[in-house]
C-alpha positions in Angstrom: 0.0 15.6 -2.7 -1.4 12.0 -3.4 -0.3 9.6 -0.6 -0.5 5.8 -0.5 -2.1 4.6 2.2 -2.9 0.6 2.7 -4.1 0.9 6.4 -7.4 0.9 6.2 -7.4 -2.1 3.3 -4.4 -4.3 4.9 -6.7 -3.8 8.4 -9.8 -4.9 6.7 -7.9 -7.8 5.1 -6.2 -8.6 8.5 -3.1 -9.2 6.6 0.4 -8.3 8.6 3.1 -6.4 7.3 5.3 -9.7 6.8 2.5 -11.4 5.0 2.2 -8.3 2.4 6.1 -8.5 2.4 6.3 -11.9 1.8 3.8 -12.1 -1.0 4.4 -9.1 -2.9 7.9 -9.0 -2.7 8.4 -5.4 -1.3 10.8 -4.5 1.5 9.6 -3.9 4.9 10.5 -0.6 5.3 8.3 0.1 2.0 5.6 -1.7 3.7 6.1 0.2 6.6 5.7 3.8 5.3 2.4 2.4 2.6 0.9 1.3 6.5 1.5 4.9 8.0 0.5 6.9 5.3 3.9 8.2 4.2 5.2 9.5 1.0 6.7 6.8 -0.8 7.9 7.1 -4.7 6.3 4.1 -6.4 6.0 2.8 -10.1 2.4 2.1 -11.3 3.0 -1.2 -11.7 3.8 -1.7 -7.9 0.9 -0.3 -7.1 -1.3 -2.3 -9.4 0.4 -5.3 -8.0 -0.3 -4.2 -3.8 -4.5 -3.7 -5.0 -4.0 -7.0 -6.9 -2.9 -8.8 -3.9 -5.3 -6.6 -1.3 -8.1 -7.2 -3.8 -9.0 -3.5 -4.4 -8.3 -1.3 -7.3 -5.6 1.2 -6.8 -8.1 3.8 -6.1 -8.4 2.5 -3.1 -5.5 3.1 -1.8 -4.6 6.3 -3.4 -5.2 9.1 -0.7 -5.0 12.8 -1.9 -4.2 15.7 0.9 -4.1 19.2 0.2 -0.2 20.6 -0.4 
């Protein structure tokens, strides 16, 4: 299963949840389960735009955990 974690990125950043919110226009509760590690359905493009602002690459923030 490939998870989407930003934790470790949005910590190094020192961004808040409401910053990432506010500047790339996903909800909260999206933001909320990316932070924790939790499955969350997402379109490439989302993705590309979350490593755009957290200046990675979306390998990054692509965690993959045995099924």
């Amino acid at each position: 299963m490939v998870i989407i974690n930003i934790y470790k990125v949005r910590w190094k950043k020192k961004y808040t949840r409401k910053e990432i919110c506010e500047l790339t226009g996903l909800s909260p509760a999206t933001v909320t389960k990316l932070t924790k590690g939790e499955h969350v359905d997402l379109k490439l493009s989302t993705l590309e735009k979350i490593a755009k602002f957290l200046g990675c690459s979306v390998k990054d923030i692509i965690e993959e955990e045995p099924d």
